[in-house]
PDB file of N, CA, C, O and CB in Angstrom:
ATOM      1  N   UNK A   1       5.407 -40.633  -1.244  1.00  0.00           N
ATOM      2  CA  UNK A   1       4.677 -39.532  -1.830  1.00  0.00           C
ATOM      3  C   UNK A   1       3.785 -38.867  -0.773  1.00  0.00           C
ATOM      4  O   UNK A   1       3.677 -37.645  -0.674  1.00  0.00           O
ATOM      5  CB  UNK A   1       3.840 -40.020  -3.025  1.00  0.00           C
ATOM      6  N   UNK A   2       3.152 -39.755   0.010  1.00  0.00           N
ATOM      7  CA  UNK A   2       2.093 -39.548   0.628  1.00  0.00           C
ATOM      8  C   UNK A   2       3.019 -38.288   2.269  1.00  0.00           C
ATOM      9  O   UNK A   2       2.302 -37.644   3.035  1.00  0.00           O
ATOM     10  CB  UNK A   2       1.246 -41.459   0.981  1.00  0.00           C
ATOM     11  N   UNK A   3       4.467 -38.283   2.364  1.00  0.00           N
ATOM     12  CA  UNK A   3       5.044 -38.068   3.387  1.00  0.00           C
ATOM     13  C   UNK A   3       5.693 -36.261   2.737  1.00  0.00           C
ATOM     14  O   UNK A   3       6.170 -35.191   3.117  1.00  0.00           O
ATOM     15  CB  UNK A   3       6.179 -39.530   3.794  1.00  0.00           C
ATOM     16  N   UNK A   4       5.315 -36.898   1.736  1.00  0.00           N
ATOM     17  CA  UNK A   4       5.949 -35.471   0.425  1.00  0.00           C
ATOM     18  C   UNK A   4       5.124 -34.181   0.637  1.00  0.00           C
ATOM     19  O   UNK A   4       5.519 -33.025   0.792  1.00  0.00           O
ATOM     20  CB  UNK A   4       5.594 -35.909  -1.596  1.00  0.00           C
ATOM     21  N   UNK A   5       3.673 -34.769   0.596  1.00  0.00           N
ATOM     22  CA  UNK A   5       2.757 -34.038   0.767  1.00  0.00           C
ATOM     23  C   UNK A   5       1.944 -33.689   1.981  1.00  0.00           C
ATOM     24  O   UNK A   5       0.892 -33.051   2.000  1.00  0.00           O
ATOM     25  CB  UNK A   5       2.193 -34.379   0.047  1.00  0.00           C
ATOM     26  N   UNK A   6       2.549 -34.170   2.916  1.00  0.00           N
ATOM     27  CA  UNK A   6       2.408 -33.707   4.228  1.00  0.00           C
ATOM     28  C   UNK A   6       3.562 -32.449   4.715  1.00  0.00           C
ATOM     29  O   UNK A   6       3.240 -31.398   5.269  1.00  0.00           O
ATOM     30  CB  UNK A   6       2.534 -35.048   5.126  1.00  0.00           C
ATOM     31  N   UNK A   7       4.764 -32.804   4.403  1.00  0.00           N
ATOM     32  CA  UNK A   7       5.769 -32.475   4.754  1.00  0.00           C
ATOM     33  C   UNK A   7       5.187 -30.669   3.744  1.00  0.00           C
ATOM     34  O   UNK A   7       4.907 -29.648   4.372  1.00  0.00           O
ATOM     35  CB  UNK A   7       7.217 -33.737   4.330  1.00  0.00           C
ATOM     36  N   UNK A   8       5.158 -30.744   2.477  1.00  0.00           N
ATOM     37  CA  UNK A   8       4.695 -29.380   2.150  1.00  0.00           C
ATOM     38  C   UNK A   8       3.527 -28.431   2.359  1.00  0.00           C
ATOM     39  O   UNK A   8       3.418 -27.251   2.025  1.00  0.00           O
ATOM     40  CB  UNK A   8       4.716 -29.398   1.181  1.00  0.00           C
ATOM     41  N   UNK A   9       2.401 -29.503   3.205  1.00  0.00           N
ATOM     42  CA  UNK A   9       1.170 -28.494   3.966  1.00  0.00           C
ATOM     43  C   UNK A   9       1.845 -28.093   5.215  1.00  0.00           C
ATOM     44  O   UNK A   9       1.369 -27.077   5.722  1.00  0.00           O
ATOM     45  CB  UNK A   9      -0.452 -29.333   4.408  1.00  0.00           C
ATOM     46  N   UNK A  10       3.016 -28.734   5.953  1.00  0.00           N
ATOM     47  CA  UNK A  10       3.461 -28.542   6.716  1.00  0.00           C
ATOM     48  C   UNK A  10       4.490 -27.161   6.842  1.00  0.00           C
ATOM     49  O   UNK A  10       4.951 -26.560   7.812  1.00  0.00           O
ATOM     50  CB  UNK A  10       3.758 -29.604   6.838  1.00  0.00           C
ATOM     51  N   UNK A  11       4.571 -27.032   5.790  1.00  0.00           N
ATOM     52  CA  UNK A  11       5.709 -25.589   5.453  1.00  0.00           C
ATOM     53  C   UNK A  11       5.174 -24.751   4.967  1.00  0.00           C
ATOM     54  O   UNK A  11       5.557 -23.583   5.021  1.00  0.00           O
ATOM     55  CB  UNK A  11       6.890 -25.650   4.518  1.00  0.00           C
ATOM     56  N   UNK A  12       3.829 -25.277   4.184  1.00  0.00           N
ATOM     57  CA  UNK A  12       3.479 -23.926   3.974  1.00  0.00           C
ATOM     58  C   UNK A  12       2.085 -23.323   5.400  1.00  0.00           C
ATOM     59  O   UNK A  12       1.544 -22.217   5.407  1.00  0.00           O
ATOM     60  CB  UNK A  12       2.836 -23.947   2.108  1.00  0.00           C
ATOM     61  N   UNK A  13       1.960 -23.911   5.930  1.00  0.00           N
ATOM     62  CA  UNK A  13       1.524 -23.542   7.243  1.00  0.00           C
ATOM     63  C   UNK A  13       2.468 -22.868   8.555  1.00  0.00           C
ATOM     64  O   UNK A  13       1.918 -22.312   9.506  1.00  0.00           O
ATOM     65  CB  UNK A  13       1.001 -24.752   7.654  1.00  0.00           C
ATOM     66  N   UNK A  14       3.686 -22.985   8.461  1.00  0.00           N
ATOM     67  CA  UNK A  14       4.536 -22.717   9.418  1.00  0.00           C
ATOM     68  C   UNK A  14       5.165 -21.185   8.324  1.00  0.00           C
ATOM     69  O   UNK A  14       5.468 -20.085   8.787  1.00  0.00           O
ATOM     70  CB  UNK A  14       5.703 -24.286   9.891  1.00  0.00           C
ATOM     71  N   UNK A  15       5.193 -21.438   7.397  1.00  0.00           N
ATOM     72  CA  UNK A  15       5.442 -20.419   6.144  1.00  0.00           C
ATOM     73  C   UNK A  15       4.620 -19.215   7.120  1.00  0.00           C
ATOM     74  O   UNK A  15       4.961 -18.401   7.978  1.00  0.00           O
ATOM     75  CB  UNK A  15       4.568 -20.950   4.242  1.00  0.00           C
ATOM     76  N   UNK A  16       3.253 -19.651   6.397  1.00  0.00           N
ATOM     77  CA  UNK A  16       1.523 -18.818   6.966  1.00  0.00           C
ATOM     78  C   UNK A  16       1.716 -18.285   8.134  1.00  0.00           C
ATOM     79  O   UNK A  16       1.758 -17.059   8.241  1.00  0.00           O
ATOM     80  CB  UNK A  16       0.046 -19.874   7.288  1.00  0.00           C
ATOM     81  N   UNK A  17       1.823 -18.872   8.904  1.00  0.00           N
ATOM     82  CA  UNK A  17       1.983 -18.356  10.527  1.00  0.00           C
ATOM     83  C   UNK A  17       3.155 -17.326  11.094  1.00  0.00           C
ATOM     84  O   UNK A  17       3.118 -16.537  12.039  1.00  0.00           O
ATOM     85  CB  UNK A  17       2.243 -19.675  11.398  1.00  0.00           C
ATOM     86  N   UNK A  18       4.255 -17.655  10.110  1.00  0.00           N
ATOM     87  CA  UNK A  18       5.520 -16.873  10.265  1.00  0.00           C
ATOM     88  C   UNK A  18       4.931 -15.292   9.948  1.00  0.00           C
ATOM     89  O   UNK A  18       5.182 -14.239  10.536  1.00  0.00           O
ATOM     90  CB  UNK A  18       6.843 -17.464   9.090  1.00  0.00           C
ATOM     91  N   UNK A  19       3.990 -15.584   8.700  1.00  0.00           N
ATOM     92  CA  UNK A  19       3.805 -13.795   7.777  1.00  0.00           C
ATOM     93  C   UNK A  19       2.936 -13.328   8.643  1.00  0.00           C
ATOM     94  O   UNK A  19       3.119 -12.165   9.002  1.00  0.00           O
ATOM     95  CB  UNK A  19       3.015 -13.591   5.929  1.00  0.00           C
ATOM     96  N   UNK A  20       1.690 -14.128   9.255  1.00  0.00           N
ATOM     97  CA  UNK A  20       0.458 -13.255  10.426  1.00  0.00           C
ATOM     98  C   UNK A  20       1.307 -12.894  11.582  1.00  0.00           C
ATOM     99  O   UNK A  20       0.738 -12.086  12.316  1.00  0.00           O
ATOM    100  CB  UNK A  20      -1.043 -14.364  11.155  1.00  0.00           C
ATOM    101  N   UNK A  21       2.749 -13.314  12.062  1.00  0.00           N
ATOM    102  CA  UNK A  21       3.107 -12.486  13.441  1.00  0.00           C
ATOM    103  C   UNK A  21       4.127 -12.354  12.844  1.00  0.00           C
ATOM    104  O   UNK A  21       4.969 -12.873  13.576  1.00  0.00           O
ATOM    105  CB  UNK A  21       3.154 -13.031  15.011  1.00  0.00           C
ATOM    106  N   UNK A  22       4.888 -11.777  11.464  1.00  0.00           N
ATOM    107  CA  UNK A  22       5.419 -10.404  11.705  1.00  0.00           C
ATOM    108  C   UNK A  22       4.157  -9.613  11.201  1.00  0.00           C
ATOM    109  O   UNK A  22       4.167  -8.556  11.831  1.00  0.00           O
ATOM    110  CB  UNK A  22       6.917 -10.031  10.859  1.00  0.00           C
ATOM    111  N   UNK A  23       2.876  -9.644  10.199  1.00  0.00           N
ATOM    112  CA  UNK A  23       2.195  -8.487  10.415  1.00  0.00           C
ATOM    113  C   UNK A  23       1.794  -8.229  11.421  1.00  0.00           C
ATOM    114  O   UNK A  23       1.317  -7.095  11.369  1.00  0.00           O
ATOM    115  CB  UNK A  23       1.379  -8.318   9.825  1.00  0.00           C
ATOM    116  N   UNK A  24       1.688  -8.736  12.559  1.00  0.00           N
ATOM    117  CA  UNK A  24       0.773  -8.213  13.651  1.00  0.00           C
ATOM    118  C   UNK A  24       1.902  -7.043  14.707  1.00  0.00           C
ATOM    119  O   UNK A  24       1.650  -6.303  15.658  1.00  0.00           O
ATOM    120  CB  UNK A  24       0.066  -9.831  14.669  1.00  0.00           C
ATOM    121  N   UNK A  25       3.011  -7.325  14.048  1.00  0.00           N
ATOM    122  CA  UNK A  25       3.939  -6.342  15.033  1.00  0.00           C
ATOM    123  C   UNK A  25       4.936  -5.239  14.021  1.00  0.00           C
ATOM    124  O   UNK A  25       5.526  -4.244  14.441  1.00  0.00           O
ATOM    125  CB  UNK A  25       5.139  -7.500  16.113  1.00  0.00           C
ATOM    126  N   UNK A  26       4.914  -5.773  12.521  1.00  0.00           N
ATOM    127  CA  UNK A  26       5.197  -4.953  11.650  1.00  0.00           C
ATOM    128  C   UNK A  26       3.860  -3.420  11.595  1.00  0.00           C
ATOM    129  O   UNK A  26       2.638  -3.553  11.661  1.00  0.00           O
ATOM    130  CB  UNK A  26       5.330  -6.004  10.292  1.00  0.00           C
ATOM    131  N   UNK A  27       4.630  -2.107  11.459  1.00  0.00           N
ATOM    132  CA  UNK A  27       4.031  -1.143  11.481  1.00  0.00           C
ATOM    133  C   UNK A  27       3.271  -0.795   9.508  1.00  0.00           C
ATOM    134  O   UNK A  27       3.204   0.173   8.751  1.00  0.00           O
ATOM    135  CB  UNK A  27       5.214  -0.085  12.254  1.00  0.00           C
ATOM    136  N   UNK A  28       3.046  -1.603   9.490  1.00  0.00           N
ATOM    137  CA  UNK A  28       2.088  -1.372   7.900  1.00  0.00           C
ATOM    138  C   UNK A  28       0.569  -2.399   7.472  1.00  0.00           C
ATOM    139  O   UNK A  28       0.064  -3.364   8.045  1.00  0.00           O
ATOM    140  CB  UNK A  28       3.375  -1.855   6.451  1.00  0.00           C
ATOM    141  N   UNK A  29       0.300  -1.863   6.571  1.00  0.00           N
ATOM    142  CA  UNK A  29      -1.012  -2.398   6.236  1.00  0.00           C
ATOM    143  C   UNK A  29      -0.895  -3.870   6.079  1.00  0.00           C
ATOM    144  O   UNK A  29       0.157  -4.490   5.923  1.00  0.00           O
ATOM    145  CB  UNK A  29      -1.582  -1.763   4.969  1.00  0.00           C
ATOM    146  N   UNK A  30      -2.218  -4.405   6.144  1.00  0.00           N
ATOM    147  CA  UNK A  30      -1.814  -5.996   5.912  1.00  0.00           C
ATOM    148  C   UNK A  30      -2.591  -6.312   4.664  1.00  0.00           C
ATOM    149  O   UNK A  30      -3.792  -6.146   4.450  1.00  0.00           O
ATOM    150  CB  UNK A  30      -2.279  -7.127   7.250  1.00  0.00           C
ATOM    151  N   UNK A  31      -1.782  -6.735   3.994  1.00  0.00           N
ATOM    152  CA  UNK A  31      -2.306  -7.055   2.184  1.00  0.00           C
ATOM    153  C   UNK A  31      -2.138  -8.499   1.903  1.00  0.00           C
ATOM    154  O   UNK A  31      -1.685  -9.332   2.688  1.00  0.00           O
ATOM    155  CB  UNK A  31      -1.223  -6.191   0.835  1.00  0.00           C
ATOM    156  N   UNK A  32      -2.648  -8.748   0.417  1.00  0.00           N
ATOM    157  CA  UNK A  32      -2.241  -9.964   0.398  1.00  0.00           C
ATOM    158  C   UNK A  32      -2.683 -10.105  -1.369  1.00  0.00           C
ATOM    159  O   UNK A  32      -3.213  -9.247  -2.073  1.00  0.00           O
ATOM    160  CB  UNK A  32      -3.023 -11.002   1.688  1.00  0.00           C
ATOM    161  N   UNK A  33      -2.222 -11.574  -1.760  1.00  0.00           N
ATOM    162  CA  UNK A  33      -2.514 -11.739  -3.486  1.00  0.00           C
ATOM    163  C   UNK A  33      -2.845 -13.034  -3.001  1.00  0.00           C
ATOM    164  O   UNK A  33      -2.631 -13.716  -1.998  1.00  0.00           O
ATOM    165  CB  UNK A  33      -1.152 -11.546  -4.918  1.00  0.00           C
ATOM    166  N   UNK A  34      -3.476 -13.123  -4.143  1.00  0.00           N
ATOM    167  CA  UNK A  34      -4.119 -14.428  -4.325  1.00  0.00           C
ATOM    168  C   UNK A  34      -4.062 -15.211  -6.044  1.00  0.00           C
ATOM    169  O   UNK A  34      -4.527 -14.568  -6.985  1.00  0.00           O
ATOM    170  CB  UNK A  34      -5.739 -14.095  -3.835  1.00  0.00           C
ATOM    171  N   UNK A  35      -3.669 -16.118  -6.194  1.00  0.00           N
ATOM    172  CA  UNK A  35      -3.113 -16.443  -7.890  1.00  0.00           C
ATOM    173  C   UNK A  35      -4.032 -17.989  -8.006  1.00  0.00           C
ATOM    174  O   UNK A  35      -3.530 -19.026  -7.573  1.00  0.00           O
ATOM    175  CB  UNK A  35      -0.794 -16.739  -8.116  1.00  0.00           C
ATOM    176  N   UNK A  36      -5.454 -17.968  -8.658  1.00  0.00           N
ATOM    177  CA  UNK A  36      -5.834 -19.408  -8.282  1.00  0.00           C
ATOM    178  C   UNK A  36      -5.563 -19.933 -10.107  1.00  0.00           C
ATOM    179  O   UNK A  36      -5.806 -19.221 -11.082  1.00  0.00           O
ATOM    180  CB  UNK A  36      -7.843 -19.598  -7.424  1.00  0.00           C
ATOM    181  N   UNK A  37      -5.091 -21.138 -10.130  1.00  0.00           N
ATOM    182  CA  UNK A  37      -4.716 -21.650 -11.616  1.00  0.00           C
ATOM    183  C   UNK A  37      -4.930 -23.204 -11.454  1.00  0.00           C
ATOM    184  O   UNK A  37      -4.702 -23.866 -10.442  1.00  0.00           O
ATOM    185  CB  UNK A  37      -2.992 -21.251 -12.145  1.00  0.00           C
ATOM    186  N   UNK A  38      -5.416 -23.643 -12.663  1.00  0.00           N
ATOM    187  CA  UNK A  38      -5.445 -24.677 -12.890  1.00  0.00           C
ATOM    188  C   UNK A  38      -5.225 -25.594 -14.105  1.00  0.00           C
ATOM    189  O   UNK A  38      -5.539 -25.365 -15.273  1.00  0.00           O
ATOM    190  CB  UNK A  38      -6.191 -24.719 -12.511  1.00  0.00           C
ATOM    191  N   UNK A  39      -4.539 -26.825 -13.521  1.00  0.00           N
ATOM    192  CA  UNK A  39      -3.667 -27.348 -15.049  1.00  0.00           C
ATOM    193  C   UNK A  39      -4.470 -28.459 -16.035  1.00  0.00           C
ATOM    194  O   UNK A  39      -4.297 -29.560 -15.512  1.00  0.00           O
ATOM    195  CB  UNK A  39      -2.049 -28.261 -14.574  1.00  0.00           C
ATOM    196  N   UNK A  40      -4.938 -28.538 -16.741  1.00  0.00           N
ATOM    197  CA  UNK A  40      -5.216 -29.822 -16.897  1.00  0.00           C
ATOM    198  C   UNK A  40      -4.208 -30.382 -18.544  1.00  0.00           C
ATOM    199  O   UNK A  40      -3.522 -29.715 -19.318  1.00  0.00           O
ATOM    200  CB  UNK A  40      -7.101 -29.891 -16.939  1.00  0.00           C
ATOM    201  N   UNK A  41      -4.533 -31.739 -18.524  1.00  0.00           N
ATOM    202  CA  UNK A  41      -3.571 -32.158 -19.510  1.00  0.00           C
ATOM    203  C   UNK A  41      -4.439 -31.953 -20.878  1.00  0.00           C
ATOM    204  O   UNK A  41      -5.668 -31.918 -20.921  1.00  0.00           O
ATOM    205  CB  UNK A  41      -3.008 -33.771 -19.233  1.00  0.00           C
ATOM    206  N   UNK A  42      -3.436 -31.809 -22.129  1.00  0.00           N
ATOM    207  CA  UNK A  42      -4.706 -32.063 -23.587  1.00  0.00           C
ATOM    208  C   UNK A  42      -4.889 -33.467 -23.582  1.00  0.00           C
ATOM    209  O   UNK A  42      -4.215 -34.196 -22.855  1.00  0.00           O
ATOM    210  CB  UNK A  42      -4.135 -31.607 -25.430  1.00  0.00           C
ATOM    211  N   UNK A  43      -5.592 -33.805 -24.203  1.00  0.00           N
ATOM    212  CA  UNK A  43      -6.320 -35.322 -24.714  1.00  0.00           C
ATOM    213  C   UNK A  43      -4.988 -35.495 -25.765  1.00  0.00           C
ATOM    214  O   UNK A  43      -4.682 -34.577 -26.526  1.00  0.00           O
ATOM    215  CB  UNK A  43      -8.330 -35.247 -25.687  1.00  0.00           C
ATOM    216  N   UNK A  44      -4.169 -36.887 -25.715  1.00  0.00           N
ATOM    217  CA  UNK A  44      -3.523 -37.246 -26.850  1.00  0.00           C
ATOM    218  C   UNK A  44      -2.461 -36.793 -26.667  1.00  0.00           C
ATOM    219  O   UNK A  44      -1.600 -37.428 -27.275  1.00  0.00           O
ATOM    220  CB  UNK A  44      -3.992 -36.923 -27.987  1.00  0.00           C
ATOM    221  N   UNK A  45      -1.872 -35.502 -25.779  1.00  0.00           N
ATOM    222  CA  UNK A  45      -0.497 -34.594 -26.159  1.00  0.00           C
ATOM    223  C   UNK A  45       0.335 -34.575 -25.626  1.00  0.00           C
ATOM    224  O   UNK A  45       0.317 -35.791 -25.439  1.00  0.00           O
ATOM    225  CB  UNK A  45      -0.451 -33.479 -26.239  1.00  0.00           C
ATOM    226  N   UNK A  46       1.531 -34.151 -24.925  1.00  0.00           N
ATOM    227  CA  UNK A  46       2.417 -34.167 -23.869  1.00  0.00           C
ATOM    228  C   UNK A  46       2.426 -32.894 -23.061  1.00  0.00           C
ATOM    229  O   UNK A  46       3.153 -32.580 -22.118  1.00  0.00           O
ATOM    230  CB  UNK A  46       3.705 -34.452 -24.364  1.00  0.00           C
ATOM    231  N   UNK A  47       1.191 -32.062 -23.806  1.00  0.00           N
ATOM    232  CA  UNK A  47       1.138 -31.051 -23.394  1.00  0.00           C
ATOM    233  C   UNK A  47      -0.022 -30.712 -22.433  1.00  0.00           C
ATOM    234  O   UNK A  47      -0.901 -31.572 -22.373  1.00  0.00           O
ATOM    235  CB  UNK A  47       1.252 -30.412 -24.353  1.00  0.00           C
ATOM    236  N   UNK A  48      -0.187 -29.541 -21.625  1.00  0.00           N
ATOM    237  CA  UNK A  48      -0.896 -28.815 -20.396  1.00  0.00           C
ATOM    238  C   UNK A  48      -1.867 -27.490 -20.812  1.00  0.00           C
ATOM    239  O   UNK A  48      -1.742 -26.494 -21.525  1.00  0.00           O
ATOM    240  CB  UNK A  48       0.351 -28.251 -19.335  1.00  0.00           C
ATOM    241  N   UNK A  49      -2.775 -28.001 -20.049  1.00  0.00           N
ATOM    242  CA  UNK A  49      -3.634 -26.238 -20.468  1.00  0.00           C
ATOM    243  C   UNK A  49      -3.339 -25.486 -19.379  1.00  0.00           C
ATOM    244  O   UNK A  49      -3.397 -26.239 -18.407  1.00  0.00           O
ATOM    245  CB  UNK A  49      -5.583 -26.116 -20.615  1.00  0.00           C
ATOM    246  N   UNK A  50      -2.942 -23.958 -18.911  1.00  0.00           N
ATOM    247  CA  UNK A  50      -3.114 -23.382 -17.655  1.00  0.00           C
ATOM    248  C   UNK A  50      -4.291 -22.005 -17.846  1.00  0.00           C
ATOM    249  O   UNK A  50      -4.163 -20.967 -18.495  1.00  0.00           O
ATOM    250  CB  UNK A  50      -1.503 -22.919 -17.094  1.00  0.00           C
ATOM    251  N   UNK A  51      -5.406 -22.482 -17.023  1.00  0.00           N
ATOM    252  CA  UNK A  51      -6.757 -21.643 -16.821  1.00  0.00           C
ATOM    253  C   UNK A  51      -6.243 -21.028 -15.277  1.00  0.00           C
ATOM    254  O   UNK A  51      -6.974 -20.270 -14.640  1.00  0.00           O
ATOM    255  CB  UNK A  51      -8.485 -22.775 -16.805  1.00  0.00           C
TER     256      UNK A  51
END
């Protein structure tokens, strides 16, 4: 697990780095989104809240 979650900060950092140098040589504005969410479980259910 612990190799799971290295391995995906790892991609999404090489991801990251890929998008800052094509903007820096792409001819357009540099934008971006941001989506922050969070899950938690109900008490008792099989079910999820998403805030």
């Amino acid at each position: 697990m612990h190799a799971a979650t290295i391995t995906g900060q790892v991609r999404s950092l090489l991801r990251q780095t890929t998008l800052d140098a094509a903007c820096s040589v792409l001819p357009t504005e540099t934008g971006g989104t941001l989506v922050h969410a969070r899950l938690d479980p109900v008490d008792g259910s099989p079910h999820w809240t998403l805030t």
